[in-house]
KEMAR-212857 format. One line per 8 residues: for each residue x, y, z of C-alpha. Coordinates in Angstrom, 3 decimals. Example, Ala and Ser with C-alpha at 12.3 -4.5 7.8 and 13.67 -1.06 7.14 Angstrom:
BEGIN
12.300/-4.500/7.800  13.670/-1.060/7.140
//
This chain:
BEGIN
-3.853/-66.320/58.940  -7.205/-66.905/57.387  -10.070/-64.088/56.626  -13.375/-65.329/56.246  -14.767/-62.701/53.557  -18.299/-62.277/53.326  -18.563/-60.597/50.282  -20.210/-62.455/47.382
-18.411/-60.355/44.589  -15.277/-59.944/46.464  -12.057/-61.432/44.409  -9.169/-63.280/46.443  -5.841/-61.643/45.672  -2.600/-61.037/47.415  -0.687/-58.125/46.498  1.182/-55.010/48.469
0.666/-52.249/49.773  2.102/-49.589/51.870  0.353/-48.087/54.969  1.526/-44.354/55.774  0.310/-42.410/59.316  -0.464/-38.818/58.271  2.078/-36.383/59.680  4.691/-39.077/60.279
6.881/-40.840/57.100  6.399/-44.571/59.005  6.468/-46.671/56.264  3.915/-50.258/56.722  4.122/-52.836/54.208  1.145/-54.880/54.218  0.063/-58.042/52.117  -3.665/-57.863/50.957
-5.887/-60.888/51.139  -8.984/-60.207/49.551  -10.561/-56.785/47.858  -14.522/-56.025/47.179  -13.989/-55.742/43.132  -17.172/-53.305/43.349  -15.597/-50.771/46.305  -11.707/-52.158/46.688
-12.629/-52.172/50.314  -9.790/-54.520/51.675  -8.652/-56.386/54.588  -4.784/-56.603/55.423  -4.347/-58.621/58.092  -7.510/-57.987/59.744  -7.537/-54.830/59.656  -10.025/-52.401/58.091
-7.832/-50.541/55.358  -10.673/-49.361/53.105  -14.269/-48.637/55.102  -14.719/-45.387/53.988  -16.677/-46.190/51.147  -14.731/-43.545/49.294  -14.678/-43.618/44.782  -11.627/-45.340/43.965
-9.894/-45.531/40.884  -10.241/-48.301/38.286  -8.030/-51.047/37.590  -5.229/-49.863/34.855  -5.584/-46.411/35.510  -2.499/-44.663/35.312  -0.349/-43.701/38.239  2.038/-40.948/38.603
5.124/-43.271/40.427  7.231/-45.587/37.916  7.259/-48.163/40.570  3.271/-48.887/40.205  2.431/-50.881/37.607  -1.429/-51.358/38.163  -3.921/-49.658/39.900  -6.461/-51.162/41.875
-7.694/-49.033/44.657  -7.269/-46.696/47.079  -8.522/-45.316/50.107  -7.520/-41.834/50.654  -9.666/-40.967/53.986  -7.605/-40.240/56.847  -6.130/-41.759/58.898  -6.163/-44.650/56.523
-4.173/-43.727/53.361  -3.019/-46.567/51.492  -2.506/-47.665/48.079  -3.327/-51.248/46.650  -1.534/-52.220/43.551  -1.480/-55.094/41.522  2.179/-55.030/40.834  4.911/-53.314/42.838
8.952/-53.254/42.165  9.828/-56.438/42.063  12.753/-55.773/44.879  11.131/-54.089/47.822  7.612/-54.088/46.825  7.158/-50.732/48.691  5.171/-47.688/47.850  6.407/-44.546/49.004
4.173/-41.384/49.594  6.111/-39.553/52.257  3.484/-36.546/52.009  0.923/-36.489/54.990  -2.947/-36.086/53.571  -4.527/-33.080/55.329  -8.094/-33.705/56.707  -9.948/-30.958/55.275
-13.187/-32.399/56.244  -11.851/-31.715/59.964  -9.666/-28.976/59.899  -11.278/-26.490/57.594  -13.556/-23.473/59.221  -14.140/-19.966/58.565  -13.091/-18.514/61.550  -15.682/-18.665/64.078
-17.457/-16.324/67.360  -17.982/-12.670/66.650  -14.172/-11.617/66.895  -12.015/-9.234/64.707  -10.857/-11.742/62.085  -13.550/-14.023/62.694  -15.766/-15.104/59.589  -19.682/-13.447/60.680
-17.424/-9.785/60.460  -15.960/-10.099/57.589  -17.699/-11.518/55.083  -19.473/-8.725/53.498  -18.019/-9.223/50.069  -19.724/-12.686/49.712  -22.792/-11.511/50.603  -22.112/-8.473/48.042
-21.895/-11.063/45.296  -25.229/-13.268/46.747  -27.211/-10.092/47.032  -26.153/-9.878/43.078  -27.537/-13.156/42.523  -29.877/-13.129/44.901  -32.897/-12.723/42.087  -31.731/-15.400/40.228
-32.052/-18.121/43.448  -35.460/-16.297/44.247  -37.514/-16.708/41.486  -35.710/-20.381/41.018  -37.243/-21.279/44.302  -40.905/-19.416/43.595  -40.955/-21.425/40.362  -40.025/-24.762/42.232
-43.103/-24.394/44.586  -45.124/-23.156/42.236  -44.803/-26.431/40.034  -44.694/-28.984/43.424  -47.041/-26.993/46.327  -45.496/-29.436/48.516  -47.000/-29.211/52.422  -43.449/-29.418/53.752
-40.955/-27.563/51.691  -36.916/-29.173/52.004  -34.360/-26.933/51.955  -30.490/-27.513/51.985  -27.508/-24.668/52.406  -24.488/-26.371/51.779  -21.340/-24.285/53.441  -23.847/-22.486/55.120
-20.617/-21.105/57.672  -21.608/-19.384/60.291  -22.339/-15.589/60.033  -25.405/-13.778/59.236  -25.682/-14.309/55.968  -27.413/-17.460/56.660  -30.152/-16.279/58.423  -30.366/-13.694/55.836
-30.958/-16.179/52.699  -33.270/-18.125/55.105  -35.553/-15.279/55.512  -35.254/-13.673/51.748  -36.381/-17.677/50.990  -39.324/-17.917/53.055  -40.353/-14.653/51.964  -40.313/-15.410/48.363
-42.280/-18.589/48.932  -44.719/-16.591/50.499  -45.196/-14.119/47.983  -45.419/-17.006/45.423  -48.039/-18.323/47.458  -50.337/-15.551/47.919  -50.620/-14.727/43.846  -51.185/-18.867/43.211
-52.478/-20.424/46.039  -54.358/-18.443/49.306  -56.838/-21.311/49.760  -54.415/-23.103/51.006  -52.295/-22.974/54.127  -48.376/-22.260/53.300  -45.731/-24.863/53.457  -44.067/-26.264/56.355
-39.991/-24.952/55.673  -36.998/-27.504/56.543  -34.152/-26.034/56.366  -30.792/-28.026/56.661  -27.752/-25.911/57.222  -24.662/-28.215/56.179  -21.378/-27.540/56.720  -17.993/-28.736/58.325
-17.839/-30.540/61.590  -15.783/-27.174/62.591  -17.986/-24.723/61.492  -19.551/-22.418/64.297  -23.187/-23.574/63.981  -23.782/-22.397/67.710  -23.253/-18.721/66.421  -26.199/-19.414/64.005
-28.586/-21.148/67.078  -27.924/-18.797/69.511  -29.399/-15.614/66.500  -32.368/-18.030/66.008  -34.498/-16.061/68.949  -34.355/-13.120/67.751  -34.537/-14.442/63.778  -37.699/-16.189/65.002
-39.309/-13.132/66.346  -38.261/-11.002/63.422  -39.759/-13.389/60.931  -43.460/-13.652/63.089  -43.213/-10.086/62.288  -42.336/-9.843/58.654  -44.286/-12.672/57.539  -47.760/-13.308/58.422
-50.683/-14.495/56.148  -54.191/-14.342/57.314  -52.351/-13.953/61.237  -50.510/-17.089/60.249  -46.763/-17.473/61.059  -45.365/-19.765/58.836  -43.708/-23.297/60.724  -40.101/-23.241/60.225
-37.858/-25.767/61.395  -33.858/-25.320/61.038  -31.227/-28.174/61.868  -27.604/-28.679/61.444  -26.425/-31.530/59.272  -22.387/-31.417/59.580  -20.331/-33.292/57.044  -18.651/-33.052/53.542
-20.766/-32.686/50.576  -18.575/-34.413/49.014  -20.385/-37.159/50.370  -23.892/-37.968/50.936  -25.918/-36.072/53.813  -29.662/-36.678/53.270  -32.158/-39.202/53.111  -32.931/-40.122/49.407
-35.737/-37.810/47.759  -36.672/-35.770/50.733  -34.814/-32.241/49.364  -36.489/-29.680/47.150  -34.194/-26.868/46.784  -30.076/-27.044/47.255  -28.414/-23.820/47.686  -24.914/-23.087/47.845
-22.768/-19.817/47.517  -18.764/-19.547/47.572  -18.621/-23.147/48.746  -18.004/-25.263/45.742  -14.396/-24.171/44.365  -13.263/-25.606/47.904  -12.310/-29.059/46.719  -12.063/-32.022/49.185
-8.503/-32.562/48.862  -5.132/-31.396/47.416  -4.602/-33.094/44.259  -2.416/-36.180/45.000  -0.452/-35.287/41.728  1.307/-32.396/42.897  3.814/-34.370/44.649  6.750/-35.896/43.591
8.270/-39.274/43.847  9.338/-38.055/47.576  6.341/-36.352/48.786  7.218/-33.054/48.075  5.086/-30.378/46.122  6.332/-29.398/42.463  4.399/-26.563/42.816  7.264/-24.761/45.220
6.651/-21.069/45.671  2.944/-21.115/45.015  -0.358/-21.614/47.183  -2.250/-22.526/44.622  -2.154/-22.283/40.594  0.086/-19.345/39.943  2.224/-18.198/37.070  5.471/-20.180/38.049
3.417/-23.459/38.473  4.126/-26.163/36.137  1.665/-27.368/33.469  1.515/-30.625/35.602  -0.095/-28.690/38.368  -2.828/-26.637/36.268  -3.824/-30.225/34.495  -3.685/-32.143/38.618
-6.065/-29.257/39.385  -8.707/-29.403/37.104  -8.829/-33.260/37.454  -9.346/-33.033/41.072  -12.373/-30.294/39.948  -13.537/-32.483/37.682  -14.200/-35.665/40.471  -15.217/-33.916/42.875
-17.736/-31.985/41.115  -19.250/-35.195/39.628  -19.235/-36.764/43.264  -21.018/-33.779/44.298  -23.607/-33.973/41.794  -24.134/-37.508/41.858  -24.842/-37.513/45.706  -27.178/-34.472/45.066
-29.266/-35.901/42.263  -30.105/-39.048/44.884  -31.307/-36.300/47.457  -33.393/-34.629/45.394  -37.348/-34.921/44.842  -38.020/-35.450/40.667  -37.784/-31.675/39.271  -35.687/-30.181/42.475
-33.375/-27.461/41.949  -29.957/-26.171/42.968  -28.821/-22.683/42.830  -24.799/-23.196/42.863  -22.454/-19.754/43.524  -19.099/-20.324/42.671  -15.672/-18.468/41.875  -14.553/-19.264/38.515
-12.638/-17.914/36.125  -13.694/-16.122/32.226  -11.076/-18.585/29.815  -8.987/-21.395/29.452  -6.353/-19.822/31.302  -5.607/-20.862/35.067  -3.714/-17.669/35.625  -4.908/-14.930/35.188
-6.197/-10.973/37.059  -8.819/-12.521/38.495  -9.432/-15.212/41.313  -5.965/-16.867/40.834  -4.119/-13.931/40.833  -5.509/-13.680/44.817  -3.632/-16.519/46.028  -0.318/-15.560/44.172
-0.279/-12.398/46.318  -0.792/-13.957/49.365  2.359/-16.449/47.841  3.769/-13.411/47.738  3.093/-12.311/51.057  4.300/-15.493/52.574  7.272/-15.037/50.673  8.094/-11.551/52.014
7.876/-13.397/55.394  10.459/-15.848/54.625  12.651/-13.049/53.327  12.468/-10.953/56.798  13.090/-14.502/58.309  9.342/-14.579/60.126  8.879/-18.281/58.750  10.897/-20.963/56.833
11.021/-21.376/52.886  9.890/-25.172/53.288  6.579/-24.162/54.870  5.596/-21.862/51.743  6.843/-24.840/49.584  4.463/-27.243/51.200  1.126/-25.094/51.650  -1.058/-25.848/49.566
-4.737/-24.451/49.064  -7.441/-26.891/48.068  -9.351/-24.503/45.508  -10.013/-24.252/41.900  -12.274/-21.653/39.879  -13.385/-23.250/36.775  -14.268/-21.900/33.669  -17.923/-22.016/32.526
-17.057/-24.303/29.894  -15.907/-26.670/32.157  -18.574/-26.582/34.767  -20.680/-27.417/31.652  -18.701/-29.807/30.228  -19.212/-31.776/33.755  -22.881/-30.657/34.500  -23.444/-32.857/30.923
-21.121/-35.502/31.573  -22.107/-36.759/34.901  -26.075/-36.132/33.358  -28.125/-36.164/36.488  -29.072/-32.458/36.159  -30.463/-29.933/33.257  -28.804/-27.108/33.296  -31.308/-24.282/32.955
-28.737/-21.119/33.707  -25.065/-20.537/33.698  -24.384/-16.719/34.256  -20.863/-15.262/34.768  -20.722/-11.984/37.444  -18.229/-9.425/37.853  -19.177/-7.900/41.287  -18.560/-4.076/41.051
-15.823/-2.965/44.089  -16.237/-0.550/46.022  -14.390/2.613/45.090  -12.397/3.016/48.248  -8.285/2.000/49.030  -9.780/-0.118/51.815  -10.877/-2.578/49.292  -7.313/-4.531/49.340
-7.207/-4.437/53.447  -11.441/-5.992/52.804  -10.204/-8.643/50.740  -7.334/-9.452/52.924  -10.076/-9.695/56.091  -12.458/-12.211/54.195  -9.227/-14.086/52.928  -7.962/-14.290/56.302
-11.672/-15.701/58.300  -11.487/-18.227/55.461  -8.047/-19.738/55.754  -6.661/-18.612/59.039  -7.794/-22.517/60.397  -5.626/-23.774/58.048  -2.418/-20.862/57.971  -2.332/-20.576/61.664
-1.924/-24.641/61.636  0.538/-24.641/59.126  2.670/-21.560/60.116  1.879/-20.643/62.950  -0.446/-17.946/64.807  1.903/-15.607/65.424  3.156/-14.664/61.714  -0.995/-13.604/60.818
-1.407/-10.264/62.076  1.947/-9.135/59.814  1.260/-11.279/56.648  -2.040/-10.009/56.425  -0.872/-6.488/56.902  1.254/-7.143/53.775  -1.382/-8.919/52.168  -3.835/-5.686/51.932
-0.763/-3.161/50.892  0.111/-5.666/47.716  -3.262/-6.119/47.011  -4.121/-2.318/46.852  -0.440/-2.026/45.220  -1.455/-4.296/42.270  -4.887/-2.616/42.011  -3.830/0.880/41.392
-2.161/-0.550/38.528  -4.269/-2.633/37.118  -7.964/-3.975/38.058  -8.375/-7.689/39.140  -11.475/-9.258/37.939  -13.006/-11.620/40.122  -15.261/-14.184/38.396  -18.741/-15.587/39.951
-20.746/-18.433/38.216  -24.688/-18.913/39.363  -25.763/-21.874/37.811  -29.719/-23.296/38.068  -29.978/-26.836/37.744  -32.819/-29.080/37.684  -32.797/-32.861/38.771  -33.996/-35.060/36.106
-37.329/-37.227/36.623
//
């Protein structure tokens, strides 16, 4: 069969590769013909293995499976997950990866609507910990308009979700501009606002459209210069950050809280030679997880953080700013009293399910949460690497808790809007109501022994010119 290839740098090779269908072990061995050496976008057959424009991994990078000699490229964006490989075994030429690829970018929600679990009721403790930061993204913001005075003033939320808290920061935001405005500049008319609520394609972003009414009349009342209103205009831009969502240089300000420890994938290295997880008993990093997991982790962190700011630093006007909220941890340690220590109760919890016979063993060994808190060192070990951004603040919060025993059944809610897309999928609906029941009482156990320390990093960070 001939390809014409109409790529200039593209290099003519033929070598094999294996096609898998997520969520079925159907094994494809394909024969590629020619690979963009800038993108490894490839065609096999005539088919499109590769358009995703996805990062890839360089040539001679080293792979996990004994049967891959080189690495070329891969495209890991579902439904096309396939590996291209200079060299395979010399016998059957065949790359296995029996483990389906979740699509988080399609999957993952808070929990929408208005309900009892659902993500707009119970997600007071985040907005606990952005009210605690809330100064620090204020007087970023008053400082970015006072050095720009743009007439239209760009403003981002990335994993805006889809409770009130959005609406909230929107308001708190115009509100500081405004007072910023008045003590510099009265002469002149305030900014048009643009504000561009990202999230999810599942996200409820109706919830947030249908409060815009009454948010609208509540701002012509709170804010009003000279019997001006100021002109706000709010759209929905759905899609990964991990990719890129704006036009080039048309942001100001970037703001994102609790959104960034969410990584885009689960790290491919957590899987064995078969597919399975090494990481058996565990949702996450947790005390009986291998070093292998930890280290898989942190290297998953450390792309997708320096995808993240890459794309950003192309959206952004010269000077623009991002406030970043993030769970992290205080040391080197991945396990620890503090964030980690959340998802090895609710391992724990699972587990107690398994015990009673509720669900199976295999289904606790193959969940798998795609979330890492770093450590301040590392986000600023990658805020200087990737060197698209000053970083003007790093500060490390301990929210206080409340004093109450409902402060384990609180967690357990917020927990629960956050992952109950993804649980209910992989276990079922039926097993929620009683694992987070036993969720809150081992939380609130483990508490009146010992405090857990949750971790929040608010970084400022400045696009260079």
């Amino acid at each position: 069969m001939t390809l014409f290839n109409s790529f200039p740098w593209a290099a003519m090779l033929t070598v094999s590769a294996t096609r898998v269908n997520p969520g079925t072990t159907e094994l494809l061995q394909l024969t590629v013909f020619s690979a963009c050496c800038k993108c490894s976008y490839t065609i096999c057959f005539g088919v499109n293995i590769s358009p995703c424009g996805h990062r890839f991994a360089s040539a001679g990078r080293n792979v996990r499976y004994k049967n891959v000699v080189r690495f070329i490229g891969a495209c890991t964006r579902s439904p096309n997950l396939c590996i291209v490989t200079g060299v395979m075994t010399a016998e059957t030429g065949t790359y296995r990866w029996m483990a389906p690829e979740k699509d988080f970018e399609r999957e993952f929600h808070m929990t929408g609507g208005v309900g009892r679990t659902s993500y707009a009721r119970n997600s007071s403790l985040q907005k606990k910990a952005s009210d605690e930061a809330r100064h620090i993204t204020l007087e970023t913001l008053q400082q970015l308009y006072k050095e720009t005075r743009p007439k239209s003033l760009g403003i981002a939320d990335l994993g805006c979700s889809s409770g009130p808290n959005t609406l909230s920061t929107i308001r708190d935001m115009i509100k500081a501009v405004e007072s910023a405005h008045r003590q510099e500049i009265t002469s002149h008319p305030l900014p048009e606002f643009s504000f561009l609520l990202n999230d999810l394609p599942g996200n409820d972003f109706n919830s947030i459209f249908k409060s815009l009414p009454d948010f609208h009349t509540e701002l012509k009342r709170d804010t009003n210069i000279n019997g001006d209103c100021p002109s706000v205009f709010i759209a929905a831009y759905p899609g990964s950050f991990y990719g890129r969502l704006f036009p080039e240089r048309t942001i100001h300000f970037i703001y994102s809280s609790y959104s960034l420890h969410w990584l885009s994938k689960i790290p491919p290295a957590i899987y064995d030679d078969q597919g399975k997880s090494i990481n058996k008993g565990c949702v996450n990093i947790c005390s009986s997880s291998p070093e292998a997991v930890s280290k898989a982790y942190y290297s998953q962190f450390k792309e997708d953080f320096s995808i993240f700011l890459r794309h950003r630093s192309e959206e952004l006007v010269a000077s623009g700013r991002m406030v970043l909220i993030i769970l992290g941890r205080e040391g080197p340690d991945h396990v620890d009293r503090g964030n980690s220590f959340f998802w090895e109760l609710l391992a724990r919890s699972i587990a107690d399910l398994v015990a009673q016979g509720e669900t199976e063993e295999e289904k606790l060994d193959s969940y798998e949460m795609h979330f890492y808190a770093p450590s301040g060192a590392e986000i600023e070990g990658e805020v200087k690497k990737e060197g698209s951004f000053e970083l003007e603040r790093l500060e490390m919060l301990q929210v206080d808790k409340e004093k109450s025993i409902t402060y384990g059944k609180a967690v357990a809610k917020t927990v629960r809007a956050v992952q109950e897309s993804m649980l209910a999928q992989h276990f079922g609906e039926e097993i929620l109501d009683k694992l987070f029941d036993t969720y809150g009482r081992m939380i609130e156990e483990e508490l009146a022994k010992e405090d857990i320390r949750t971790i929040t990093f608010v970084l400022v960070l400045k696009r260079k010119i």
